[in-house]
Phi, psi and omega in degrees: 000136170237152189254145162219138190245121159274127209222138159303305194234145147320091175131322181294351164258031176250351169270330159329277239200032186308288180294337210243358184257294173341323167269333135311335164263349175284340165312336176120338181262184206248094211272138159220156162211147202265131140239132187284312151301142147345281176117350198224331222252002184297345186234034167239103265243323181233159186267315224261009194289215205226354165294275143359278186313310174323291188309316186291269163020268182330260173349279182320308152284358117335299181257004146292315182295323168294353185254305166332279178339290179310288165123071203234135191276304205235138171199137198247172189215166186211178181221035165290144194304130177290140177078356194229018172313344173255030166244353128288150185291103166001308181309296196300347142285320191302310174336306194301302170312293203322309185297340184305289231300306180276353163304302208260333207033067210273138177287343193220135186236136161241125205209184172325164152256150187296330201247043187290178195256343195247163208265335183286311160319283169310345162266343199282296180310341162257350155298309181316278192303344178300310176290344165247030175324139118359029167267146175330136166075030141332144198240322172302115166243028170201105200232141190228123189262168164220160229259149173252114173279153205041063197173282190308306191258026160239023152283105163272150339294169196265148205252311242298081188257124174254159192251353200225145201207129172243141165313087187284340184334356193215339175226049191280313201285004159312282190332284212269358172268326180304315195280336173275019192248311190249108216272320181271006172244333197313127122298167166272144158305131024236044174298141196277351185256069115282161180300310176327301174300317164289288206301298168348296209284302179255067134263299249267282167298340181265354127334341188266000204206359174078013154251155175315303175193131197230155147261166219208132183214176172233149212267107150312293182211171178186107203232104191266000000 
């Protein structure tokens, strides 16, 4: 099976779906991942300064080393403005999945939830379902969203219900090794995007299913 995770941000697909990829690919199948934003530059007035450019450089290779980690084959990147994806046209995100989506053919996409607090989150999710209409010869039959710790539960009121949950117990220290790769987003506890907090989280969930510890997403589509 190969998987592809659309991710808003640097950091956001090892908080998605960090462990269920991680675990899945030790299963034998084959992970790629799209990220569409920069990642950085949302509380900056100019993008392009040589500071700026540094930090982004730096990030970008963060997330070959978090990927290393995950054990992710292919992972393509992109530079739309952080925090600022609805100051682009849809199409123009959307172009970007399709072109990932027909590269990789992937049977299963894990992506955003519609309703994050963050806008960028929310547009990644309507490029995703734009891009995987449900027409003959689709390759995709499975669309799965997953939780943003600071972002998914600091949307009020909180929506966020998953029906489906894999078990991580064996690959959370992918997860929490994969995050220690990114030195610029990590907190300290108790910002839930710490290490400390991502274990929390899936304690949390996998208590809900009689395991140590799981992630949790809600089913988009899913075609048996």
């Amino acid at each position: 099976m190969k998987i592809l995770v659309v991710a808003a941000h640097p950091d956001d697909e090892v908080l998605g779906c960090g462990g269920t990829v991680a675990r899945l690919i030790s299963e034998g199948n084959e992970a790629s991942v799209l990220i569409l934003g920069e990642g950085i530059t949302s509380r900056d007035a100019e993008r392009n300064d040589e500071r700026r450019i540094r930090e982004l450089k730096k990030l970008r290779r963060h997330i070959f080393r978090a990927q290393d980690v995950i054990g992710t084959k292919k992972v393509y990147t992109h530079d739309f403005p952080d925090n600022r994806f609805d100051e682009v046209p849809l199409l123009e995100i959307v172009k970007v999945v399709e072109k990932i989506k027909e590269s990789v053919s992937p049977d299963m996409i894990f992506t955003h939830y519609a309703k994050d607090l963050n806008i960028d989150h929310q547009l990644t999710y309507q490029a995703v379902l734009t891009a995987t209409r449900p027409l003959p010869g689709e390759t995709v039959k499975e669309i799965y969203s997953f939780e943003i710790l600071s972002s998914t539960e600091w949307n009020y009121p909180l929506s966020f219900s998953p029906n489906i949950f894999f078990n991580i117990e064996d690959t959370l220290k992918h997860k929490l090794n994969g995050m220690k790769e990114y030195t610029s987003e990590l907190r300290d506890y108790p910002h839930p995007r710490s290490l400390k907090g991502i274990e929390k989280n899936a304690s949390y969930w996998g208590m809900r299913i009689g395991k140590r510890y799981a992630e949790a997403f809600e089913t988009v589509r899913a075609i048996k």
